[in-house]
Structures are given as C-alpha cells and as structure tokens.
SEFI-626634 format. One line per field, with one value per residue: x, y, z of N, C-alpha, C in turn; residue in one letter. Coordinates in steps of 0.05 Angstrom, whole numbers, plus 5000, padded with zeros to 4 digits. Layout:
# residues N
nxx = (X / ...)
nyy = (Y / ...)
nzz = (Z / ...)
caxx = (X / ...)
cayy = (Y / ...)
cazz = (Z / ...)
cxx = (X / ...)
cyy = (Y / ...)
czz = (Z / ...)
type = (A / ...)
***
This chain:
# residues 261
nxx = (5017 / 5012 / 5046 / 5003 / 4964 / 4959 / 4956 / 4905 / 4872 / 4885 / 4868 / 4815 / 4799 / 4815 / 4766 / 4728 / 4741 / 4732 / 4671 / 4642 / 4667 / 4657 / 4609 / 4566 / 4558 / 4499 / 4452 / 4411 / 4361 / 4291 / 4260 / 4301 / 4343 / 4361 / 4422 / 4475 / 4472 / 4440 / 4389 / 4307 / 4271 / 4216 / 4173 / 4120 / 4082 / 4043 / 4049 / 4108 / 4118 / 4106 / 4142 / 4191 / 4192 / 4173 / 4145 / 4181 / 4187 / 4196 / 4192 / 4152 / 4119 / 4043 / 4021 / 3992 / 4012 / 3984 / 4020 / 3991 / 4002 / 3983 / 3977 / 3977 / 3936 / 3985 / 3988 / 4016 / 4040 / 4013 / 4004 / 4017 / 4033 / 4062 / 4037 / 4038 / 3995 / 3969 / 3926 / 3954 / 3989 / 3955 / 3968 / 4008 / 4040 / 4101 / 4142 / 4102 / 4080 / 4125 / 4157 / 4202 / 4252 / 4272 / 4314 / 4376 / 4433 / 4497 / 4539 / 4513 / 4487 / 4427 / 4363 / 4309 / 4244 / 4199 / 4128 / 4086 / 4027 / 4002 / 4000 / 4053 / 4058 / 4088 / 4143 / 4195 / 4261 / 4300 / 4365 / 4395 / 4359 / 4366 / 4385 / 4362 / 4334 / 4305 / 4230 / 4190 / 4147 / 4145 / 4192 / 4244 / 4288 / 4347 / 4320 / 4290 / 4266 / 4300 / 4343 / 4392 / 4374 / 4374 / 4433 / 4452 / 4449 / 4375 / 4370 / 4328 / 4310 / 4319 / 4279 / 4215 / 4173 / 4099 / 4057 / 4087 / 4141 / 4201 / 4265 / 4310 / 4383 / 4428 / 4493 / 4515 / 4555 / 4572 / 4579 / 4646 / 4687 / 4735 / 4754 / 4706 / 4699 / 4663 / 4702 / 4701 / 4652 / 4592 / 4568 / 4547 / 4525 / 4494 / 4451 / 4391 / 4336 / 4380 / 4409 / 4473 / 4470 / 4487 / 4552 / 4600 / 4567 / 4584 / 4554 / 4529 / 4501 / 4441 / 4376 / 4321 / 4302 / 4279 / 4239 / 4256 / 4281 / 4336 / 4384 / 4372 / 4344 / 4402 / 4440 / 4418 / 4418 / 4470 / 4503 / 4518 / 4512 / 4548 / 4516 / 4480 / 4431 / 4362 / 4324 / 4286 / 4226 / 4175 / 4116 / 4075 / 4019 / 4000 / 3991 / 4041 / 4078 / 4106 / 4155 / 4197 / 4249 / 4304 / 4365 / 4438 / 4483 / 4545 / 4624 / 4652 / 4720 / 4753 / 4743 / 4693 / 4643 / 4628 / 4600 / 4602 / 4538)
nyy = (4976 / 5042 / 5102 / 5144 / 5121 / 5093 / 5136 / 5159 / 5114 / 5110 / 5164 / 5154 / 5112 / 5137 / 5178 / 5142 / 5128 / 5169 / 5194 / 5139 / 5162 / 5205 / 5262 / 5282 / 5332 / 5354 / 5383 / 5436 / 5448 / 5462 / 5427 / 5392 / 5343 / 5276 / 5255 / 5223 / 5151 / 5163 / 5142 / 5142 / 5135 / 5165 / 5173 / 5195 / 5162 / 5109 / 5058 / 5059 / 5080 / 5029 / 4985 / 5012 / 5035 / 5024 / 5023 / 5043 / 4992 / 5018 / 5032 / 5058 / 5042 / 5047 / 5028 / 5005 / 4954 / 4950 / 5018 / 5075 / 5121 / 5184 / 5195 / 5240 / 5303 / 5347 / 5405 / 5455 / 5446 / 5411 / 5336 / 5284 / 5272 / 5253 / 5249 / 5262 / 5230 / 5196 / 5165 / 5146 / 5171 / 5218 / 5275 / 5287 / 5245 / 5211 / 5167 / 5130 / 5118 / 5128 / 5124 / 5092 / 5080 / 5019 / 5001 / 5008 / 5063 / 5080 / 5133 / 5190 / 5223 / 5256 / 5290 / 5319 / 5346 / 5384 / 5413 / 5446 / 5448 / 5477 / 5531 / 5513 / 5464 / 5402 / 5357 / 5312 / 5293 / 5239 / 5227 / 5161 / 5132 / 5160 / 5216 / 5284 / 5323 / 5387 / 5389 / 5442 / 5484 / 5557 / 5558 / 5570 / 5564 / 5518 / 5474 / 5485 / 5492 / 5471 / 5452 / 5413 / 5379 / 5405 / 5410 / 5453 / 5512 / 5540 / 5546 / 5588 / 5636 / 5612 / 5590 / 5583 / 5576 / 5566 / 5522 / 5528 / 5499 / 5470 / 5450 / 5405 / 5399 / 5341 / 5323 / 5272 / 5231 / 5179 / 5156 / 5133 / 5074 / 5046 / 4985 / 4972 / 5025 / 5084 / 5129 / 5176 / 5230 / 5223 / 5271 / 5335 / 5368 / 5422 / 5447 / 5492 / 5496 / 5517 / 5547 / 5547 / 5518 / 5486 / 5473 / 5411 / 5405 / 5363 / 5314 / 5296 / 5258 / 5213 / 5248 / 5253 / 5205 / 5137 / 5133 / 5157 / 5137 / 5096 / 5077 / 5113 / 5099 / 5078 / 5084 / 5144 / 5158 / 5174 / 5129 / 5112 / 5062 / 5015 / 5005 / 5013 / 5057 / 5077 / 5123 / 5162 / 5184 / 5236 / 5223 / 5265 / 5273 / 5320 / 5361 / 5351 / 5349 / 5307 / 5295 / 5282 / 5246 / 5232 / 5191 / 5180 / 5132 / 5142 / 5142 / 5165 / 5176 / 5218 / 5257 / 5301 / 5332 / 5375 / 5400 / 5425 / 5459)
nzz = (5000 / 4982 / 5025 / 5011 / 5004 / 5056 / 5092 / 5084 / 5091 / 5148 / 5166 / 5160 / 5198 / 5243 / 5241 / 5250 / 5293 / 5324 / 5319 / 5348 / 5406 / 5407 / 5423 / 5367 / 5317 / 5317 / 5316 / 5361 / 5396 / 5395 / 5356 / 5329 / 5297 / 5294 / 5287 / 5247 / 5279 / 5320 / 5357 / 5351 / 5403 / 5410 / 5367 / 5362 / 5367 / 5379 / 5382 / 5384 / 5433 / 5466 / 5445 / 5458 / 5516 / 5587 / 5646 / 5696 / 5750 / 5811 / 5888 / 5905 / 5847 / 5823 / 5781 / 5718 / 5659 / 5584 / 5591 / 5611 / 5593 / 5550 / 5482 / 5456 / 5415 / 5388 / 5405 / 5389 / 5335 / 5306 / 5290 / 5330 / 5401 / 5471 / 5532 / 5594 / 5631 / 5673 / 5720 / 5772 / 5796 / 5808 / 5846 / 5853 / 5864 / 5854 / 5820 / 5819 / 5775 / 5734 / 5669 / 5632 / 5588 / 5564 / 5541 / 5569 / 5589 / 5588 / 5573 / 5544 / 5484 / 5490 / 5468 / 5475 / 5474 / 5510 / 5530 / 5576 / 5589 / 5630 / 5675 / 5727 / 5719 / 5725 / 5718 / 5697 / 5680 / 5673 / 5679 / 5659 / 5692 / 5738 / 5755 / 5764 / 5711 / 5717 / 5704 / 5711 / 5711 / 5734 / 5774 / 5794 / 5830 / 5861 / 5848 / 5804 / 5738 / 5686 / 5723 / 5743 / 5789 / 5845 / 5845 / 5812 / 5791 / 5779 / 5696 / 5693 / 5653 / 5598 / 5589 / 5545 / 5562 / 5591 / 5551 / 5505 / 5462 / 5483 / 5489 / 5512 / 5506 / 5512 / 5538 / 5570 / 5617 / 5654 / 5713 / 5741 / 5763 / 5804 / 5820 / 5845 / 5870 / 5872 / 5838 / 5796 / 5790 / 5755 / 5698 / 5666 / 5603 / 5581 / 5540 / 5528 / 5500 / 5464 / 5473 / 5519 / 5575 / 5622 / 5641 / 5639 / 5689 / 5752 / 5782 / 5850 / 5874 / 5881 / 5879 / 5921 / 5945 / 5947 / 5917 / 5867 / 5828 / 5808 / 5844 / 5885 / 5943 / 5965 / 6013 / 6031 / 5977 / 5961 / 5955 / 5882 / 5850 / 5797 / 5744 / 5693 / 5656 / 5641 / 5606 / 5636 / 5637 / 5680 / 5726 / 5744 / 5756 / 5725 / 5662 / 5622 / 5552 / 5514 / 5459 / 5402 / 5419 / 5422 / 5427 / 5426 / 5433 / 5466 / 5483 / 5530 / 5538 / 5566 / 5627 / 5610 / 5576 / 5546 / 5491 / 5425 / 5385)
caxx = (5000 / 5025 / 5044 / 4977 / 4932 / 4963 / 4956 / 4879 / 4863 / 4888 / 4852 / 4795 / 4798 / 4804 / 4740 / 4712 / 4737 / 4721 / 4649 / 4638 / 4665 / 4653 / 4577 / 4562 / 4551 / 4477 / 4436 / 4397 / 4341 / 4265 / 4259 / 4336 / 4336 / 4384 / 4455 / 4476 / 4482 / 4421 / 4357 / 4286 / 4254 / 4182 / 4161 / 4087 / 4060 / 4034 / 4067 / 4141 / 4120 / 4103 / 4169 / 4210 / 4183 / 4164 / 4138 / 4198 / 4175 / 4207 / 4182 / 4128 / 4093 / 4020 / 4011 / 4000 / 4020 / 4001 / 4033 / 3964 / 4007 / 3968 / 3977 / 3948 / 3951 / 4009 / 3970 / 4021 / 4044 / 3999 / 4014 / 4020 / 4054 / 4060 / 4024 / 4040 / 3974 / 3975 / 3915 / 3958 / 4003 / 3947 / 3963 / 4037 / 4056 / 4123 / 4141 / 4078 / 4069 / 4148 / 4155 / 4236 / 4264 / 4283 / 4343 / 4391 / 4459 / 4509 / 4548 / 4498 / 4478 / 4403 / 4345 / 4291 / 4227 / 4171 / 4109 / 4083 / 4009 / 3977 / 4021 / 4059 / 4059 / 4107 / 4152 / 4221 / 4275 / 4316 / 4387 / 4399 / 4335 / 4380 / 4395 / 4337 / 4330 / 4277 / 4224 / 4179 / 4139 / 4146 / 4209 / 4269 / 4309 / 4361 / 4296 / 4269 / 4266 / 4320 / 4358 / 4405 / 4357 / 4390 / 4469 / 4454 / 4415 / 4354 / 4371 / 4304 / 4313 / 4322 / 4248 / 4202 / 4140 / 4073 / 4046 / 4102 / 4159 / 4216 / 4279 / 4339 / 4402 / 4439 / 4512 / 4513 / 4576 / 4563 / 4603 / 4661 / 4683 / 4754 / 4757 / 4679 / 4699 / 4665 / 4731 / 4700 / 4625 / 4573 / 4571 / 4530 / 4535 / 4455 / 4432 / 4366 / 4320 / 4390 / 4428 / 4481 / 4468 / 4504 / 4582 / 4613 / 4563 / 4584 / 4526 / 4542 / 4484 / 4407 / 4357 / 4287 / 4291 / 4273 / 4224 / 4265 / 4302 / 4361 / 4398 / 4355 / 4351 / 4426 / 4452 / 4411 / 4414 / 4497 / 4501 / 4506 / 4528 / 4559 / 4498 / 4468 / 4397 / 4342 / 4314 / 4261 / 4200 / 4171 / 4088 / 4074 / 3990 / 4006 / 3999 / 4073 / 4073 / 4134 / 4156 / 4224 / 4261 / 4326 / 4392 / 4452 / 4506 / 4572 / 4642 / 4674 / 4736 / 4764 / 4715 / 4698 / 4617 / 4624 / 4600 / 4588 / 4523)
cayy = (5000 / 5072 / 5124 / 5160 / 5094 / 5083 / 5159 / 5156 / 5091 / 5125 / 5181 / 5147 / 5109 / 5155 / 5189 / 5120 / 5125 / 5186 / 5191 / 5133 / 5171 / 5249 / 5276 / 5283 / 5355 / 5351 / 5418 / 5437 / 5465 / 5445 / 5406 / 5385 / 5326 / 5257 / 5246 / 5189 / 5131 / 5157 / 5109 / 5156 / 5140 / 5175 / 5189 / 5207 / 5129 / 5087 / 5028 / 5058 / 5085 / 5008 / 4981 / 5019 / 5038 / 5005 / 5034 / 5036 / 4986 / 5021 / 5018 / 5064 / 5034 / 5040 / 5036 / 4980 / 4963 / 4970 / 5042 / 5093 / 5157 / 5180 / 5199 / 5266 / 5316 / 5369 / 5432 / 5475 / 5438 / 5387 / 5321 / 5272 / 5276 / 5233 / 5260 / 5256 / 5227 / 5169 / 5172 / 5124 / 5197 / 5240 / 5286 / 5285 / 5216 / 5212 / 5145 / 5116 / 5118 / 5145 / 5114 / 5090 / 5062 / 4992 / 5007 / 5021 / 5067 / 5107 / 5155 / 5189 / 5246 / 5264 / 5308 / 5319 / 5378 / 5381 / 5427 / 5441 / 5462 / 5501 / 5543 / 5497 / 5443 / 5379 / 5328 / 5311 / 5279 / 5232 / 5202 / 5130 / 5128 / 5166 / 5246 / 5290 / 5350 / 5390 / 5411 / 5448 / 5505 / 5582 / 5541 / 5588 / 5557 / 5485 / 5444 / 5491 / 5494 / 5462 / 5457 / 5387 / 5382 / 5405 / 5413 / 5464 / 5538 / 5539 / 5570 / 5595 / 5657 / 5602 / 5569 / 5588 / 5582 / 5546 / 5526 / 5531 / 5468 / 5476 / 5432 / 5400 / 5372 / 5341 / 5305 / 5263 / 5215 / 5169 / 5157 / 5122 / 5062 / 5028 / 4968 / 4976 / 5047 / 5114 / 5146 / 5212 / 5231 / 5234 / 5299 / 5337 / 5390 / 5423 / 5464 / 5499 / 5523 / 5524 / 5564 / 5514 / 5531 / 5476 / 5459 / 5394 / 5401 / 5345 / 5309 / 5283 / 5230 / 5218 / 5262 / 5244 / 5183 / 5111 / 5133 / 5180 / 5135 / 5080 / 5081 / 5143 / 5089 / 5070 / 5106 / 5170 / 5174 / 5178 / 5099 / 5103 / 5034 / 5025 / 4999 / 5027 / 5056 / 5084 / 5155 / 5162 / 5202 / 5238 / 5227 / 5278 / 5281 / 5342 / 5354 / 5360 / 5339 / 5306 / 5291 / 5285 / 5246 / 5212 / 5190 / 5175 / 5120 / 5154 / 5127 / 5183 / 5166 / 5236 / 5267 / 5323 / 5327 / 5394 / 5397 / 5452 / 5444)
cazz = (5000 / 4976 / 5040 / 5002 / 5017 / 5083 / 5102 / 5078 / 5113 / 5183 / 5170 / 5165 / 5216 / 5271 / 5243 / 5257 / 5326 / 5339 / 5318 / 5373 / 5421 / 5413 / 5416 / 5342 / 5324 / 5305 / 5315 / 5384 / 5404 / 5381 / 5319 / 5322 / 5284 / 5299 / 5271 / 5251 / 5305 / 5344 / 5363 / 5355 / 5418 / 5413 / 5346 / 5368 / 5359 / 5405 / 5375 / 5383 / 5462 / 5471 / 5438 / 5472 / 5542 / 5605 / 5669 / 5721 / 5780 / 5837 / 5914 / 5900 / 5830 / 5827 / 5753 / 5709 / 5630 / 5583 / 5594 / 5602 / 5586 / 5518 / 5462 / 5440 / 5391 / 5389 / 5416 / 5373 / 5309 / 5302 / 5300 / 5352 / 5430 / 5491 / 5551 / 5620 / 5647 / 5690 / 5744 / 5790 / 5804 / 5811 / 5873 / 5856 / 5870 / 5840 / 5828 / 5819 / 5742 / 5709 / 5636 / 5626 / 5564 / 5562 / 5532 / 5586 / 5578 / 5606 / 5564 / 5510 / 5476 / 5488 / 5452 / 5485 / 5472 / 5521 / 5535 / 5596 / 5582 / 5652 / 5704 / 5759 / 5705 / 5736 / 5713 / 5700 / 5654 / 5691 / 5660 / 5667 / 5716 / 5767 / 5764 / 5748 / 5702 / 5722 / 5687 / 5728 / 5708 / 5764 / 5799 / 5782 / 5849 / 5845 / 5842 / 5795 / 5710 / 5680 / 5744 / 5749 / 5804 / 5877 / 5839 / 5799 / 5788 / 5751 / 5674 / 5678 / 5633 / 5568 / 5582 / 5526 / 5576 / 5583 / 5517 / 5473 / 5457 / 5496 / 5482 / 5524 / 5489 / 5537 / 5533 / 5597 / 5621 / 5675 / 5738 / 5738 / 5784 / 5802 / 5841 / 5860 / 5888 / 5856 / 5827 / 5777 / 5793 / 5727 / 5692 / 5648 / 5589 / 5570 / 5524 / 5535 / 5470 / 5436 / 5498 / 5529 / 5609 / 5635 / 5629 / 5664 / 5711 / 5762 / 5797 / 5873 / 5877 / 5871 / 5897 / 5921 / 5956 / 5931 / 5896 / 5856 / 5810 / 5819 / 5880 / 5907 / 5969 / 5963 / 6027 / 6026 / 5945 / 5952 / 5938 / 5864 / 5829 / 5776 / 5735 / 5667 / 5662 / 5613 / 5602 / 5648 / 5644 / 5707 / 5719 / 5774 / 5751 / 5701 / 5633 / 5606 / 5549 / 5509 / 5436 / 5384 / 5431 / 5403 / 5441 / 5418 / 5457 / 5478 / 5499 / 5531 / 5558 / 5586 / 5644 / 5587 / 5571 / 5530 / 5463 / 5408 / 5375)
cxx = (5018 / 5025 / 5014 / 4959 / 4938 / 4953 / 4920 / 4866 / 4871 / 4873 / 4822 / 4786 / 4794 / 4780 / 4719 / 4713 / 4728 / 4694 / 4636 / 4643 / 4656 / 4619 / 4579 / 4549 / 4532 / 4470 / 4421 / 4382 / 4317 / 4264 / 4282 / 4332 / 4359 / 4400 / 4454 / 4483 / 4466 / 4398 / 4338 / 4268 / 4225 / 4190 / 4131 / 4070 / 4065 / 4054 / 4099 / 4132 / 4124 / 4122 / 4186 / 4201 / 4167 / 4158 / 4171 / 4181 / 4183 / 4182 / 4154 / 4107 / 4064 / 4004 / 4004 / 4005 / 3988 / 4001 / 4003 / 3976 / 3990 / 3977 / 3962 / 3958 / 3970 / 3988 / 3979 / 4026 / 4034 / 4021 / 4008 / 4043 / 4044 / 4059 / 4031 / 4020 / 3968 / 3953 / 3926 / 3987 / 3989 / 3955 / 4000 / 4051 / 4077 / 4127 / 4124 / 4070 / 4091 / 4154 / 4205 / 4241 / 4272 / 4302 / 4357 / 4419 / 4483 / 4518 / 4525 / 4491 / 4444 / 4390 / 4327 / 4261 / 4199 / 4156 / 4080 / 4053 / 3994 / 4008 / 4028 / 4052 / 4090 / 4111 / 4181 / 4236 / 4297 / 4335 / 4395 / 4386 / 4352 / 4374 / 4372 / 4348 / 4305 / 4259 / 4191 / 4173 / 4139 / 4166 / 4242 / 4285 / 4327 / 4343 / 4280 / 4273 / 4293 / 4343 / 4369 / 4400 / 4386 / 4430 / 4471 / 4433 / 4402 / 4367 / 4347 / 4291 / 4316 / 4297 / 4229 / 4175 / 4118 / 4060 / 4061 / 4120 / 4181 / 4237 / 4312 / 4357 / 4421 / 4472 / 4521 / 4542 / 4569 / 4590 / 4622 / 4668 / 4706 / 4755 / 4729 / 4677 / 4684 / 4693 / 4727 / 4664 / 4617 / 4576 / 4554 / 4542 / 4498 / 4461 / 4405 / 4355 / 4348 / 4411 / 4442 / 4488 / 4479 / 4523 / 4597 / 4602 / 4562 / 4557 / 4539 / 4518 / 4448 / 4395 / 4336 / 4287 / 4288 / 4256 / 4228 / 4274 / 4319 / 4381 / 4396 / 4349 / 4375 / 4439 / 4450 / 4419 / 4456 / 4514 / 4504 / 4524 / 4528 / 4547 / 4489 / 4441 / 4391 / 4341 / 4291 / 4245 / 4180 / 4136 / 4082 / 4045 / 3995 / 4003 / 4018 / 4072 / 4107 / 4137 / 4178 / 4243 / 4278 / 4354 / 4410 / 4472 / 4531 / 4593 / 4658 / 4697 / 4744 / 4723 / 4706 / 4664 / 4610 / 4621 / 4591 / 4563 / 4534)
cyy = (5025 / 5081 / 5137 / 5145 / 5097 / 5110 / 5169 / 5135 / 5102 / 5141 / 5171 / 5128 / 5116 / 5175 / 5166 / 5124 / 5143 / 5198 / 5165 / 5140 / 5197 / 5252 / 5280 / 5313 / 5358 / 5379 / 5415 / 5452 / 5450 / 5449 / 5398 / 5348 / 5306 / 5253 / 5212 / 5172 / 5137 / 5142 / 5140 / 5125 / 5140 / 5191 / 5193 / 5184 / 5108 / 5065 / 5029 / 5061 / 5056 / 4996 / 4985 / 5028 / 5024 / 5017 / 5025 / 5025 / 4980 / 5018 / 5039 / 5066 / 5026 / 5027 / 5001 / 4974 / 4946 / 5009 / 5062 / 5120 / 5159 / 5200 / 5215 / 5279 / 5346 / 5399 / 5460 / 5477 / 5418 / 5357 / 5309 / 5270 / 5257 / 5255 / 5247 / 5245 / 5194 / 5172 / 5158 / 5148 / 5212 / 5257 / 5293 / 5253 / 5210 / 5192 / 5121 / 5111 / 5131 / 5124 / 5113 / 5078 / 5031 / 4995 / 5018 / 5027 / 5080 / 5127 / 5160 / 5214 / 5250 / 5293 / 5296 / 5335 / 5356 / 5407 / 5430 / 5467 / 5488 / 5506 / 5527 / 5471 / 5430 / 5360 / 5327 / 5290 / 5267 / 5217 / 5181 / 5124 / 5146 / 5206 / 5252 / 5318 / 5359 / 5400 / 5414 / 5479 / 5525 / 5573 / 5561 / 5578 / 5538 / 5471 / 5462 / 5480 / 5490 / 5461 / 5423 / 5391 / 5375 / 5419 / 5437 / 5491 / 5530 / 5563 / 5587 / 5620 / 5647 / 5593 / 5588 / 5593 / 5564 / 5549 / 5526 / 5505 / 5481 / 5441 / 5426 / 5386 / 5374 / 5314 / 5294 / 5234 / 5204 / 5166 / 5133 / 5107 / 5049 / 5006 / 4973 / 5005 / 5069 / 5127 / 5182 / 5206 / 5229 / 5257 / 5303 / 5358 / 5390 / 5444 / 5467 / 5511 / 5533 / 5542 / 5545 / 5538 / 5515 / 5469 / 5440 / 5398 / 5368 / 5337 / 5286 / 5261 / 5234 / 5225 / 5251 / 5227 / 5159 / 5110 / 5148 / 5162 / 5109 / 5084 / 5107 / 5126 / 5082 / 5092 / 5137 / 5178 / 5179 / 5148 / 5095 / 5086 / 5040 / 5001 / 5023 / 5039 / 5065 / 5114 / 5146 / 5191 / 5214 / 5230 / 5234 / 5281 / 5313 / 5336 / 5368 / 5335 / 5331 / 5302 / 5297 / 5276 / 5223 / 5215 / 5169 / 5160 / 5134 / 5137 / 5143 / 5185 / 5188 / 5243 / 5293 / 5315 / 5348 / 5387 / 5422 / 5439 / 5459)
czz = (5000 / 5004 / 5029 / 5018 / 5041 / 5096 / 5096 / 5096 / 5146 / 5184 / 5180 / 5187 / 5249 / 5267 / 5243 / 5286 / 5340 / 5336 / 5337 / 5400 / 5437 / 5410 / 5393 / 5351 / 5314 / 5323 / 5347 / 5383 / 5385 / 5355 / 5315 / 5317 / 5292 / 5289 / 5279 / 5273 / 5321 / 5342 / 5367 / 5380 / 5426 / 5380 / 5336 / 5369 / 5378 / 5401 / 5374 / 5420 / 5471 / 5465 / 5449 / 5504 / 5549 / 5623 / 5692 / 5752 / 5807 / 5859 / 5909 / 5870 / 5839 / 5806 / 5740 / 5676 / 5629 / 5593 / 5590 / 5597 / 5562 / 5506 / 5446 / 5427 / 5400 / 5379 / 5393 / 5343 / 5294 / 5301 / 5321 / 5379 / 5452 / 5509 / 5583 / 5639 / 5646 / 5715 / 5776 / 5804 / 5806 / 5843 / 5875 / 5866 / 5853 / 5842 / 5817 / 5789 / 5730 / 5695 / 5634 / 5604 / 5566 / 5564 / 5550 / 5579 / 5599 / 5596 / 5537 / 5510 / 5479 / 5472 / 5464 / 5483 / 5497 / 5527 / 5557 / 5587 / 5612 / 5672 / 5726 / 5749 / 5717 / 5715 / 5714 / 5683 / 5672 / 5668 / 5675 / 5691 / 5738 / 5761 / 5740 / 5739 / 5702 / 5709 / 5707 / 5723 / 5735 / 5776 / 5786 / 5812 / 5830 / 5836 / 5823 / 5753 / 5699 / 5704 / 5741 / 5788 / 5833 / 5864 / 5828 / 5794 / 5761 / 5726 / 5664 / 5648 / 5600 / 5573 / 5566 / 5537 / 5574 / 5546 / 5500 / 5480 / 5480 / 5493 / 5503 / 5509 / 5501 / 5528 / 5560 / 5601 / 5649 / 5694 / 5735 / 5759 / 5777 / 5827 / 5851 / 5871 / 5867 / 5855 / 5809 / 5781 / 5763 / 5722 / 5670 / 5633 / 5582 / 5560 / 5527 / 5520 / 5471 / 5456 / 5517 / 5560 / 5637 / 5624 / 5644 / 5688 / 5728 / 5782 / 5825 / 5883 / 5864 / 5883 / 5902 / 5929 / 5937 / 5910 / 5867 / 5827 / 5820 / 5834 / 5895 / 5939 / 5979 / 5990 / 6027 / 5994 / 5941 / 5940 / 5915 / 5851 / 5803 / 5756 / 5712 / 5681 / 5643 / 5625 / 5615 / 5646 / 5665 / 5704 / 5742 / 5774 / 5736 / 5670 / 5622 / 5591 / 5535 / 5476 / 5418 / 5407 / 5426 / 5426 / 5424 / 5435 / 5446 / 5486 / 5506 / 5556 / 5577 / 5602 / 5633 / 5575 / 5544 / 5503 / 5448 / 5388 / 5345)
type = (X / X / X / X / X / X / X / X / X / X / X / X / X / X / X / X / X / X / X / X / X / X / X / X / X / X / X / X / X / X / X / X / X / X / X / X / X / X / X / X / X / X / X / X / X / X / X / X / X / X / X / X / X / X / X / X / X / X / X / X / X / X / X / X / X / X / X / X / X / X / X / X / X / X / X / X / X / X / X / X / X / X / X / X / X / X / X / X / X / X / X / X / X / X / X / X / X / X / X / X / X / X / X / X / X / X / X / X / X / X / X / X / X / X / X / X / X / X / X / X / X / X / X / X / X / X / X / X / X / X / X / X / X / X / X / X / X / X / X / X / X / X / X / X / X / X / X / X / X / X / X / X / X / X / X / X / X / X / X / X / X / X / X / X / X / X / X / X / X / X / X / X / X / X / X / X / X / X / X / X / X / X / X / X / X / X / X / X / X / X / X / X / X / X / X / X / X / X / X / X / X / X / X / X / X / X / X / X / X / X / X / X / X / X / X / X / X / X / X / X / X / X / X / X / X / X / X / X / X / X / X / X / X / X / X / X / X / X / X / X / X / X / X / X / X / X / X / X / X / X / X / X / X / X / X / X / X / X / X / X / X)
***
C-alpha cells in the first residue's frame, strides 16, 4: 500500500473512532433532528412508546401496562405527543406511574422537547433512571426549571414558557468506578432552547429518595452503582407533554461532557 493509501486509511479510521466517542455535532434546540448513530425514541406512535418503554417498577409503582400515558395531539404543530397522564400519580405521587426506556445506557447524547400546558405544570427527565432534570413550570430555584435538580441553578431565563415546545440537548457521562469504588462523579453539558446553560456540571448523587430513581435508596441517594439505566420520564399528575426524543450512545473516555452544537 502507497504512503497516500496508508495515510487515507488512518485518517479514516480515527474518524471512525472518533464519531463513537465524541457527541456528534447535530443541531439543538426544538425540531433538532438525529445524527447518525442515534435510536428515535418517541416518534408520536403508540406502537414505538410500547416498543421501547416500560413503566419503572420502583418501591412506589401503582401503575400498570400497558403504559396509560396517551397519546394526543400536538396543541402547537399538530401532530401527535406523549402526555403525561397516569391517574395512579394523581396528587403528585412521583414514582407511581414514570415511563423509562428499556434500553439502558450510560454515556449518551440526548434530545429531548417538552410542553408544559397550565402554570405549575410537573415532571422531569431523569438520565439513566437516576439524576433528574427538572422541568417544572414558576420554579426558578436548584429544584426549579431546567435545574440538574439540587446541583445546579435553575437556567430559567432560556424556558420558552407554558404552551410553547421547549427543548433540552443534553451530553451526559456516567460515573466512573475502580475496584467497585466511585473514582469521577457523572457529569452533564445542557443546552436549553438552543442556549448551552450547563458545562461539566458534576452530579454528587440521587435526589428524592427511593422513589426517585436508581439508588435514590442506596445510602441517602449517595450509593450510586455502577449499573446502566434508561431515560426516564417523570408522571407527577400534570399535563407535560413530550415529543422528538432521540439519544445517541457515547464512549467518553476523558471526564469532558462539552459539546458545540
């Protein structure tokens, strides 16, 4: 093989390797569409929600399959969206009715849009069933609107508001473990409607108790094993609703989450 071939074949190569490892630079903010190598999620039809999601049956499940979130029409662009309504959470019962992927991961690129129809509209976007992003209409605290719930200030000044789409694209790295020990916490990088409002934010465990997520009972929520999970969906009795939601698997070896969209 010529120095030319050989110097072509390397090249290409490490844009093999490094498109499995780097966030792909696909577009953010609502309507941002999947690069190659991601899995669509929710594409408005019952028969993908069912495929791919399961009800998480932590210590407080009430719910039962299949899955009663529904399936209604997109208030602003028509179309079809997945609805937060579960009567087995009415009153706020967290826990009791949240929707997780099958598919469990750890390092991945997420896209997310949701629409939070009436004032003091609830729910939440949890990665790998554990650490929540909040989405929580009037909450401008840590626990409020896009807040990496408790670690982090709300970016509330990027939320678009009741009624309209609103989009998170999130590059998430899970925690690292030597010899069974936590060694580098999880970390996040977000974009908010297209405004990136977190950078390497590190996450120091799971909030909310048992009912919160995977090892939210693990030693007050600081317990967290070194176990995969799914994208979980919050069902607080609200209508937030959700829709265009595609992730991408990650292998990112440095502790480095940042990405340009």
């Amino acid at each position: 093989m010529t120095p030319r071939l050989l110097l072509r074949h390397g090249l290409r190569a490490l844009l093999l390797t490094l498109a499995t490892v780097l966030p792909a630079t696909a577009g953010v903010g609502v309507g941002a569409k999947p690069p190659a190598g991601a899995e669509v999620f929710f594409d408005g039809t019952r028969k993908m929600l069912d495929e791919k999601w399961t009800y998480w049956e932590g210590p407080g499940f009430k719910s039962a399959l299949p899955i009663r979130w529904k399936i209604v029409e997109d208030p602003v662009d028509g179309g079809t969206v997945l609805m937060t309504d579960d009567p087995a959470a009415a009153g706020g019962k967290y826990g009791a009715a949240d929707v997780v992927t099958k598919k469990l991961f750890r390092d991945f690129r997420l896209h997310i849009e949701f629409l939070i129809m009436k004032p003091g509209g609830n729910s939440g976007v949890y990665l790998q069933n554990r650490y929540e992003i909040q989405v929580l209409d009037g909450d401008r605290t840590k626990h409020g609107m896009g807040a990496v719930i408790n670690e982090s200030d709300s970016p509330y000044d990027a939320y678009n508001g009741v009624g309209k789409w609103n989009a998170y694209d999130i590059t998430f790295r899970a925690a690292r473990f030597q010899d069974g020990k936590l060694v580098e916490k999880p970390m996040v990088t977000m974009y908010f409607n297209g405004k990136k409002v977190h950078v390497n934010q590190k996450i120091s465990q799971v909030w909310g108790g048992p009912n919160s997520g995977i090892d939210g009972g693990n030693d007050g929520g600081k317990g967290i094993t070194d176990v995969p999970g799914g994208l979980k969906l919050q069902c607080e009795g609200h209508d937030v609703r959700y829709r265009n939601i595609w992730i991408q698997p990650l292998d990112l070896k440095a502790a480095d989450t940042d990405f340009i969209q």
